[in-house]
C-alpha positions in Angstrom: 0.0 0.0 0.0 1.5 3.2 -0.9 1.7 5.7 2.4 2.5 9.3 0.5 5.8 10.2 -0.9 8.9 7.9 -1.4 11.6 8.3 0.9 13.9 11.5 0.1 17.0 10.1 1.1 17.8 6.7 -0.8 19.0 4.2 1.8 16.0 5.0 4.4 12.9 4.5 5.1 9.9 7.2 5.1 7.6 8.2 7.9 4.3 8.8 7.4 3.2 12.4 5.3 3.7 15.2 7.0 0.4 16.1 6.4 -1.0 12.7 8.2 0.5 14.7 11.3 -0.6 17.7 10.9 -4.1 18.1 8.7 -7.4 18.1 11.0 -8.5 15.6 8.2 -6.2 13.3 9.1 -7.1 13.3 12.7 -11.0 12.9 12.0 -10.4 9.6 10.5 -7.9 8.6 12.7 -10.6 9.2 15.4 -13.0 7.2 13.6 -10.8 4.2 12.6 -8.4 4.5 15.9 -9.4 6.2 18.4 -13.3 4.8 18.4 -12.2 1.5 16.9 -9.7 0.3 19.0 -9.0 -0.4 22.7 -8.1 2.8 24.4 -6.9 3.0 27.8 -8.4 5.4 30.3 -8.0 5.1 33.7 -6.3 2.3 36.5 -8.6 0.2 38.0 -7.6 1.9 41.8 -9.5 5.0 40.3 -12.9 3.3 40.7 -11.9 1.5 43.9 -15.6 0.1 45.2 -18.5 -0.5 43.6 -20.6 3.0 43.0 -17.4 4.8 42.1 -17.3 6.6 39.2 -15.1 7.9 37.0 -15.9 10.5 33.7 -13.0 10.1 31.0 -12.4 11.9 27.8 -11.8 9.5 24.0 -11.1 11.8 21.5 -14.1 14.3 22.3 -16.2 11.7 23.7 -17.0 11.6 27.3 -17.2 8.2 29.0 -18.5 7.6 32.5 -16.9 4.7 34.2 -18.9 3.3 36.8 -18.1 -0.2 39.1 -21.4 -2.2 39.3 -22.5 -3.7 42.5 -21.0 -7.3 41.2 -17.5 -4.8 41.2 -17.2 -5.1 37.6 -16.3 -1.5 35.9 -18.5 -1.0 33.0 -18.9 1.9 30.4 -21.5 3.9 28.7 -21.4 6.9 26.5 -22.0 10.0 29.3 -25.2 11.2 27.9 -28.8 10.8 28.8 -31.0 8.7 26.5 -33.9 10.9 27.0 -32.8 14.2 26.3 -29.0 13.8 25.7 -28.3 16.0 28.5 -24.9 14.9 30.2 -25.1 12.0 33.3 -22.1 13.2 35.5 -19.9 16.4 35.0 -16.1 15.2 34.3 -13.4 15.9 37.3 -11.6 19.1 38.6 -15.0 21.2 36.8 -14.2 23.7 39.5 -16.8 26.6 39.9 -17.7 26.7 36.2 -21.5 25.8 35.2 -21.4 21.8 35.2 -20.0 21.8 39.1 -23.8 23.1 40.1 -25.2 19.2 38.5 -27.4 17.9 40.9 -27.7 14.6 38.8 -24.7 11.8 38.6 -23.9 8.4 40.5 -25.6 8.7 43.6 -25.0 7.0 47.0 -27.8 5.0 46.8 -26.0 3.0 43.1 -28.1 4.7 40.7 -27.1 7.2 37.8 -29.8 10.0 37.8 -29.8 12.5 35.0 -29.6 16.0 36.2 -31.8 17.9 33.4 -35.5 15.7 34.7 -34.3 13.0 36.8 -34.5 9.6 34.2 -32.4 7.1 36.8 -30.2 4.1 35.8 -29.1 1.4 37.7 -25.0 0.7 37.6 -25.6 -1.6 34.3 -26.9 1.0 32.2 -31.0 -0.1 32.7 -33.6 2.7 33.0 -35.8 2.2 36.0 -37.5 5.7 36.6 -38.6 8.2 34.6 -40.8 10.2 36.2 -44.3 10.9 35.5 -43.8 8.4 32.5 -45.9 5.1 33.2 -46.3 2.0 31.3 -50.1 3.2 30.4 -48.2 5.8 28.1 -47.5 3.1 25.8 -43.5 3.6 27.0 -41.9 0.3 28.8 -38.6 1.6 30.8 -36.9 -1.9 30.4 -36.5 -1.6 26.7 -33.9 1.5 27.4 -30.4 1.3 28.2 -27.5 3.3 28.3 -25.6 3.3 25.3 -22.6 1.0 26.5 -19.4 0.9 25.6 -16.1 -2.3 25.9 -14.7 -2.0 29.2 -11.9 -4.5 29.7 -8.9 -4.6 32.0 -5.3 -5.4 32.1 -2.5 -5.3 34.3 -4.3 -2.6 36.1 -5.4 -0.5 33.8 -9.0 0.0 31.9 -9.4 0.1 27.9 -13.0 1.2 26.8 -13.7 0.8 22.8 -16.2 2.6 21.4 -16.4 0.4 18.5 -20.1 -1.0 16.7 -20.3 -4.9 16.1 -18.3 -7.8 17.3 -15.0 -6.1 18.8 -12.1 -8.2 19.1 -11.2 -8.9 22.3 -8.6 -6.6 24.8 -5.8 -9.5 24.4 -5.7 -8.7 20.5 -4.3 -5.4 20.8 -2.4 -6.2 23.7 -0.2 -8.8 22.0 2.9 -10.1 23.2 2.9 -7.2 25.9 1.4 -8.9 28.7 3.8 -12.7 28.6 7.4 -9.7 28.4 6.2 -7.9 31.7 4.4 -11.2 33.2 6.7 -10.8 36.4 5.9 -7.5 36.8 2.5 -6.7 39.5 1.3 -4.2 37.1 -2.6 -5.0 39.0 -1.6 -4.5 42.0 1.0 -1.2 42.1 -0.6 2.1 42.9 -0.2 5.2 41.7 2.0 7.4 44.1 2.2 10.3 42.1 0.6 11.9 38.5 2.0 14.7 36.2 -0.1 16.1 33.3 0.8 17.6 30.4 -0.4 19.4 27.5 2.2 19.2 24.5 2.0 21.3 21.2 2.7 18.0 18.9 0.5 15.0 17.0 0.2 11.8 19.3 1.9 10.1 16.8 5.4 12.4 17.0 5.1 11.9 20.8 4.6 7.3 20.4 7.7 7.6 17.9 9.9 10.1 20.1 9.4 7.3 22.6 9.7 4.5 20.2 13.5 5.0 19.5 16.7 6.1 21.3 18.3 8.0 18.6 17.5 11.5 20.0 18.8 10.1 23.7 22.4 12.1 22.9 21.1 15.2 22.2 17.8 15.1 24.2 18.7 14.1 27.4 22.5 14.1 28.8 21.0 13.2 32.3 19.0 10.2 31.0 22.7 8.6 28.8 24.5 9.3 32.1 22.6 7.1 33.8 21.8 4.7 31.1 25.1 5.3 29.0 23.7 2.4 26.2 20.7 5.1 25.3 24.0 7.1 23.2 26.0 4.4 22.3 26.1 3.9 18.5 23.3 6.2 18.7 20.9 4.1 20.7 21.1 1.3 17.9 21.4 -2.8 19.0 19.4 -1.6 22.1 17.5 -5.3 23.7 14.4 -4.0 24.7 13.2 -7.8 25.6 15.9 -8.0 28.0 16.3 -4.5 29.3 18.3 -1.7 28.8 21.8 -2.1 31.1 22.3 1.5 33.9 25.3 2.3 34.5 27.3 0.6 37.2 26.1 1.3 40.5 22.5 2.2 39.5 19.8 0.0 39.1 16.6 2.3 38.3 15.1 5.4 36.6 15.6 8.4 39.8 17.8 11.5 40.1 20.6 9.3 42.1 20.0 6.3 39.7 19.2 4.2 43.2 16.1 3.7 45.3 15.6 2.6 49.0 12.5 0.7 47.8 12.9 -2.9 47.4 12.7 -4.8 43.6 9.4 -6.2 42.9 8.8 -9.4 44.3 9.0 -12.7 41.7 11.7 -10.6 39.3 14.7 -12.3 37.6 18.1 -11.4 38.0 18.3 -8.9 34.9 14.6 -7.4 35.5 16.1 -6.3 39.1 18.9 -4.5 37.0 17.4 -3.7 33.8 15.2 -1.4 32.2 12.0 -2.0 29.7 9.6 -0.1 27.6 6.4 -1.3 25.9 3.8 0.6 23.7 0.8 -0.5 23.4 -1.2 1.1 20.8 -2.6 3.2 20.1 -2.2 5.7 23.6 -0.8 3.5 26.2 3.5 4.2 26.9 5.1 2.3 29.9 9.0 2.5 31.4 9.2 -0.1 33.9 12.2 -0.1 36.4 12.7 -2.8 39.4 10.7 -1.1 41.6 8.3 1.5 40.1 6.1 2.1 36.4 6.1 5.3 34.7 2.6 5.1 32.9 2.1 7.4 30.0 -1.9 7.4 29.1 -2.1 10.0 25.6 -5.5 11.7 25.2 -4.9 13.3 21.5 -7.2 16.4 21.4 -6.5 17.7 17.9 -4.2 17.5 15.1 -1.7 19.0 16.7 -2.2 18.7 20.5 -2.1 15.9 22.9 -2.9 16.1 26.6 -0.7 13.3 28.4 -1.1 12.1 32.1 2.0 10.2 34.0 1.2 7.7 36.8 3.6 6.5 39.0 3.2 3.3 40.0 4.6 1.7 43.4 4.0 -1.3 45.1 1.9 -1.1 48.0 4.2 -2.2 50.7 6.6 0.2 49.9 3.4 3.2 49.7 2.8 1.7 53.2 6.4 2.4 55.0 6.7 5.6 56.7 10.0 6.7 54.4 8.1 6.6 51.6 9.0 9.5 49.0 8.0 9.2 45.4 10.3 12.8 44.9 13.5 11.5 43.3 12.0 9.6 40.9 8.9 12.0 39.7 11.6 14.7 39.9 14.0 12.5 37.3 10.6 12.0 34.9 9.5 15.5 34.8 12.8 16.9 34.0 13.3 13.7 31.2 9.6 14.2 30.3 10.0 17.9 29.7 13.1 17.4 27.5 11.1 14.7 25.3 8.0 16.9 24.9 9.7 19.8 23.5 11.2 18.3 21.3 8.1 16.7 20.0 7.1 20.6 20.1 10.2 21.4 17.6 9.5 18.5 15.4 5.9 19.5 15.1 6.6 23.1 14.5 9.4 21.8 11.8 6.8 20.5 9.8 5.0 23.5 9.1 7.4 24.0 6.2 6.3 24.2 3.0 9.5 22.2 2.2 9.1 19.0 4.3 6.6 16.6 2.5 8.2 13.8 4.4 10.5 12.4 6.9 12.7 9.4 6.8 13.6 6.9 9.9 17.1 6.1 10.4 18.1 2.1 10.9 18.4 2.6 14.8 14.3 4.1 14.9 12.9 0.5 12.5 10.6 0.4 15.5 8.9 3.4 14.2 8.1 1.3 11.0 5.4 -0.7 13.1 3.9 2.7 13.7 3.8 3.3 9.8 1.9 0.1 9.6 -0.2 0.5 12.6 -1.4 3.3 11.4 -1.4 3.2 7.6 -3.7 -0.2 8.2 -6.2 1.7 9.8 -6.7 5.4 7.5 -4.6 4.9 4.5 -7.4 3.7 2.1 -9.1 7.0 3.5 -6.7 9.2 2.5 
């Protein structure tokens, strides 16, 4: 399938179009063949911790309440009321504005009550009051439900797909993920800390900045100081499966390269040293060290603009002990994330040029070229 423009440089491959990463087009139908199609993670299960919790997340312009059923299963429905279309349950941090004054949402009692004229649902999405409706009115209050959407869980964290039809199950997209970080308690860590972000750049720019090592040298001296393999041969031969080697004397991702908090529990010998990354696609980044998870959930807004929250995750033991102090580490990320996310910012104002019709990937970013697919799979006969 032909993606745009042949490479410009003979010898390498070529990303996508520029335009695919910058053109509102491009992002509708990557909303409607992505975004809405695919499993898209959200939230971590501790955010809906017992059954009547709710949670209100955003997919790509779409608001989805999260809510944990009395059986303590989270399910998922489209945030809007099927009478009216008014909005169930106002989304978090609303502040003083308009939607904080809602008298409608989950309430106490497990129901979801719309705010606009009171139409309640139980925690499974079925109508059972609207009021001063009866049966006699020729309307039966069984045959209305929420409009649901997938809600699946792993390792922790919750995917919603807003997709029609049969959808493929939450393993598919999750692929070999799951059997590389099996000794890792992904379920049950807890997030100690969270940094959000809005950054200037396409989600895509941001999944192949963190796809590839090549920019390590420049980007981030700290980082190569403490991982010296991220610069060597510019980040090429790097074993991903195993881990990436610190340098001697550090065994983790922090500002002193060593942590007081034990390894992980069930970890082999290299995992207890070693470094790994996954992606899994489309929105979902994590860094695993011995003894915490940087969690990088991407909520792309626009074309160009992509909010991104960071969870750190510890184990619970360690969040129990009275010296626990996520600083170090959340300090190391923020000043790593901040280099990473403007230079995503530069690439993305780079491409405004009416010269650059298309990038090419060196050898040492191939992994990139399973973003080309991913992506070119899903829009390219649209474009």
């Amino acid at each position: 399938m032909t993606i745009g423009p042949a490479s410009p440089i003979s010898g390498l491959e070529a990303t996508l179009p520029t335009a695919w990463y910058r053109r509102e087009e491009v992002f509708l139908l990557e909303r409607e063949h992505i975004f809405f199609s695919d499993w898209f993670c959200v939230a971590r299960d501790e955010q809906l911790p017992k059954p009547g919790d709710s949670f209100v997340v955003a997919v790509a312009g779409q608001s989805i309440l999260l809510v944990r059923n009395r059986a303590g299963t989270v399910r998922g429905f489209y945030n809007v009321c099927r009478h009216r279309g008014a909005r169930l349950c106002a989304p978090p941090a609303t502040g003083g504005g308009a939607s904080a004054a809602l008298r409608g949402g989950v309430m106490p009692g497990g129901t979801i009550v719309c705010p606009y004229h009171g139409w309640t649902y139980t925690l499974d999405g079925q109508l059972i009051k609207a009021p001063h409706l009866t049966t006699t009115d020729d309307f039966d209050p069984a045959t209305v439900r929420l409009h649901a959407v997938g809600c699946e869980s792993w390792g922790g964290f919750i995917f919603v797909n807003l997709g029609t039809g049969d959808v493929p199950p939450l393993s598919a997209s999750l692929g070999g993920v799951p059997e590389r970080l099996a000794r890792y308690p992904l379920a049950e860590l807890r997030i100690g800390s969270t940094l959000n972000y809005e950054v200037a750049a396409n989600w895509k720019v941001i999944c192949e900045n963190y796809n590839e090592c090549y920019h390590c040298g420049p980007v981030h001296p700290e980082l190569c100081r403490l991982v010296p393999a991220f610069r060597e041969n510019g980040g090429a031969n790097l074993d991903w499966q195993r881990g990436v080697p610190h340098r001697s004397g550090a065994d983790t991702f922090s500002m002193s390269g060593t942590s007081v908090r034990r390894s992980f529990p069930g970890l082999n010998e290299d995992e207890q040293q070693r470094h790994k990354g996954e992606l899994v696609y489309p929105n979902l980044l994590l860094s695993v060290a011995r003894e915490h998870v940087a969690a990088f959930i991407l909520e792309p807004l626009e074309a160009m603009r992509t909010r991104i929250s960071c969870h750190f995750l510890f184990e619970p033991f360690e969040m129990a002990q009275q010296r626990f102090d996520p600083a170090e580490v959340v300090e190391f990320w923020d000043l790593v994330n901040r280099q990473d996310w403007a230079i995503c910012e530069a690439v993305q104002a780079g491409m405004s040029s009416r010269m650059h019709e298309v990038g090419v990937f060196s050898p040492m970013e191939d992994f990139n070229l399973d973003i080309r697919r991913y992506v070119t799979e899903r829009i390219g006969a649209f474009v």
